[in-house]
DOZALO-522304 format. One record per residue (C-alpha): x, y, z. Coordinates in nm, 3 decimals, always signed. Last residue first. Layout:
DOZALO-522304
<pt x="X" y="Y" z="Z"/>
...
//
This chain:
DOZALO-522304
<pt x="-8.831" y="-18.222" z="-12.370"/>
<pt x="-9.042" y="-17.917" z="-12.509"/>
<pt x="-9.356" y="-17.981" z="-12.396"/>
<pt x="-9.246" y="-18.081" z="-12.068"/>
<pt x="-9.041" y="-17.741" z="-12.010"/>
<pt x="-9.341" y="-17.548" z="-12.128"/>
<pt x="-9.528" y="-17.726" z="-11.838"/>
<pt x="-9.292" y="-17.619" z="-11.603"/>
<pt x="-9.282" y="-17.230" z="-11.751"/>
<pt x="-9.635" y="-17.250" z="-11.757"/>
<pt x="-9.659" y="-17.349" z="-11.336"/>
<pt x="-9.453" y="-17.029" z="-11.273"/>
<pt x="-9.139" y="-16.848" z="-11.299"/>
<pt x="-9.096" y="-16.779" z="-11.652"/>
<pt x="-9.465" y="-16.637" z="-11.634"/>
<pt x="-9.407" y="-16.382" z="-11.400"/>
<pt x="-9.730" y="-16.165" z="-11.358"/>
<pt x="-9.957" y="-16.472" z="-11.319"/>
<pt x="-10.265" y="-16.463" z="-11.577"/>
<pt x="-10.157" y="-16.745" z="-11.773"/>
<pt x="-10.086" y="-16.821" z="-12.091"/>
<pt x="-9.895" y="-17.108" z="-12.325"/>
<pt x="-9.839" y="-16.993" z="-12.679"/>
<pt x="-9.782" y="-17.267" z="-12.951"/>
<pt x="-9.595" y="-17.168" z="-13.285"/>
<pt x="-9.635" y="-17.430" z="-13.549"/>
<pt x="-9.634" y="-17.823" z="-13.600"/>
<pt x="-9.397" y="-17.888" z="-13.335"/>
<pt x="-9.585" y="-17.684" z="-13.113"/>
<pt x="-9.983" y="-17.852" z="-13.208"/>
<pt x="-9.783" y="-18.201" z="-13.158"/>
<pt x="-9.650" y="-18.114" z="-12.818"/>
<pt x="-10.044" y="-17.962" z="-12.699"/>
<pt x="-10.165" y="-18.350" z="-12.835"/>
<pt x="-9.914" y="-18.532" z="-12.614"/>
<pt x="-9.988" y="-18.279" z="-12.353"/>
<pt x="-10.339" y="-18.387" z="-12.316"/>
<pt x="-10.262" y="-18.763" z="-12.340"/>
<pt x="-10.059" y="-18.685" z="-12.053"/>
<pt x="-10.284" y="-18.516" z="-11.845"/>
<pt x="-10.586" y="-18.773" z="-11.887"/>
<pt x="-10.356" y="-19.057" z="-11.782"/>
<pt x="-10.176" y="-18.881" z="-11.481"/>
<pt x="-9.789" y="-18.809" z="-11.515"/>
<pt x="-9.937" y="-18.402" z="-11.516"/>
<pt x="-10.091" y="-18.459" z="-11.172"/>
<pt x="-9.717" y="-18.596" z="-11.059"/>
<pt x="-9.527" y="-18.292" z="-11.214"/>
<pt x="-9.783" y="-18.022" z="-11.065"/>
<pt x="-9.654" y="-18.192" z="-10.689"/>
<pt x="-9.302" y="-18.174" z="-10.793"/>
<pt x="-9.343" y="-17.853" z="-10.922"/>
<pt x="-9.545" y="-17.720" z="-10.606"/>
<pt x="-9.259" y="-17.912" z="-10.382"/>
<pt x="-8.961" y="-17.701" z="-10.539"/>
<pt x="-9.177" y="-17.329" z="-10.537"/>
<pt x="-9.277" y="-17.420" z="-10.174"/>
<pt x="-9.591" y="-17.366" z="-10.005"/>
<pt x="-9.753" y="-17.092" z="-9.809"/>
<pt x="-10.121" y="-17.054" z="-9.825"/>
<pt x="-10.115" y="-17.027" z="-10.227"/>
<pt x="-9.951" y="-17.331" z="-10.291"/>
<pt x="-10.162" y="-17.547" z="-10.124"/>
<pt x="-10.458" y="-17.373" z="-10.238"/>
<pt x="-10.289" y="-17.441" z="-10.663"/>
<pt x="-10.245" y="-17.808" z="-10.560"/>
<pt x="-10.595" y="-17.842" z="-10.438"/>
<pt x="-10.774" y="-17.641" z="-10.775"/>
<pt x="-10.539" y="-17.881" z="-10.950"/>
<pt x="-10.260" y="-17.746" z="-11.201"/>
<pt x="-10.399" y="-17.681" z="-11.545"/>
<pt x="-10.296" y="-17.972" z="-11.775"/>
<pt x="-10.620" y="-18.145" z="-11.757"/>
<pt x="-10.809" y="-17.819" z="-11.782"/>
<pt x="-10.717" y="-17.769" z="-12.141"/>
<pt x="-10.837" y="-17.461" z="-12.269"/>
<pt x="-10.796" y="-17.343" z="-12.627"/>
<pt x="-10.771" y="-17.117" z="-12.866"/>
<pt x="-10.751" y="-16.793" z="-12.641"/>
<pt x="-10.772" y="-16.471" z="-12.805"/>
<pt x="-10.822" y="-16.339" z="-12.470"/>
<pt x="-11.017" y="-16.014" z="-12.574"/>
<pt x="-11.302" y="-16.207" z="-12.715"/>
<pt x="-11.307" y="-16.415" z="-12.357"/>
<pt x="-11.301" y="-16.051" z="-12.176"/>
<pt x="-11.078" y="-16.026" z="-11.904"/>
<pt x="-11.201" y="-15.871" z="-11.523"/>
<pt x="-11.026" y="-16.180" z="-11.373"/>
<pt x="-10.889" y="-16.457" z="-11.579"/>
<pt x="-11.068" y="-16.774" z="-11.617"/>
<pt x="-10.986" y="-17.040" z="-11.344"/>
<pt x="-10.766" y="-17.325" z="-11.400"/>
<pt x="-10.505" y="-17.144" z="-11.571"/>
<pt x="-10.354" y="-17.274" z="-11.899"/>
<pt x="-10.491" y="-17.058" z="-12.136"/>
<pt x="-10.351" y="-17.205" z="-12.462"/>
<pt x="-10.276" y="-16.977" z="-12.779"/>
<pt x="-10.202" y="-17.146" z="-13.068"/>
<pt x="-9.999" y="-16.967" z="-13.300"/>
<pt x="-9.842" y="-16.670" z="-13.110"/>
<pt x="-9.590" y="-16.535" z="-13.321"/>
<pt x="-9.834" y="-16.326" z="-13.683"/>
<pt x="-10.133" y="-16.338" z="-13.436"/>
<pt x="-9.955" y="-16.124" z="-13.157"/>
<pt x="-10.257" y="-16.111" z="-12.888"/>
<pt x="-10.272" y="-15.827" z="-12.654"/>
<pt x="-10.101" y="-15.886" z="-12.323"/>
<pt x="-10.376" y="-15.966" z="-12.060"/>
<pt x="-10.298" y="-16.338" z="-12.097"/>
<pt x="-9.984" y="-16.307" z="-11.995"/>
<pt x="-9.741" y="-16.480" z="-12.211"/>
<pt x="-9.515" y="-16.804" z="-12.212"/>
<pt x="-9.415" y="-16.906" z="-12.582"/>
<pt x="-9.325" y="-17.251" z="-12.749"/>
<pt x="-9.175" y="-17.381" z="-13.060"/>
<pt x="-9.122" y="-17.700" z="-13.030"/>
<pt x="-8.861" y="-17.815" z="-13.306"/>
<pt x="-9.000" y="-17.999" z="-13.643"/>
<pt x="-9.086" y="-18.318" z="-13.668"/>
<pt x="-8.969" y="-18.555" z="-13.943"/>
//
């Protein structure tokens, strides 16, 4: 029997919360700016889930919130992606799991869509 998903969007400048974060993902493509990897407290980080250097320019110079998800939905339906977040589902139903990202609204962004695929 699994348990329930339990998973957490943060910024990965907030300080680490050992006793609710669990695993702590840094789902970003690139490494934070100006953010210390002993600072981070970051456990892991799984490029195959990040979204695409190309999908993440697109989006930047102008494109939509509905066709980015869309787009990061596809790369995460490839092979390497999915075995990825077959193993990320497992680490969150077996204890906390914190996805983070550097973007100032987390609920809004490529974490919350992956948190949505974790948990479903």
């Amino acid at each position: 029997m699994t348990r329930e998903p339990v998973i957490r969007l943060r910024r990965v400048y907030d300080p680490p919360e050992p006793a609710a974060d669990g695993v702590r993902v840094l789902v970003d493509r690139l490494w934070p700016r100006g953010l210390a990897k002993a600072a981070a407290g970051v456990d892991e980080w799984p490029k195959a889930v990040t979204p695409s250097t190309e999908l993440r320019k697109w989006f930047h110079d102008g494109g939509s919130a509905q066709e980015f998800r869309q787009r990061y939905e596809a790369e995460l339906a490839e092979p390497g992606a999915v075995a990825e977040l077959a193993r990320l589902r497992s680490l969150a139903e077996a204890g906390p799991l914190t996805l983070l990202t550097a973007v100032k609204d987390p609920g809004s962004s490529h974490a919350a869509v992956l948190a949505e695929l974790l948990s479903g």
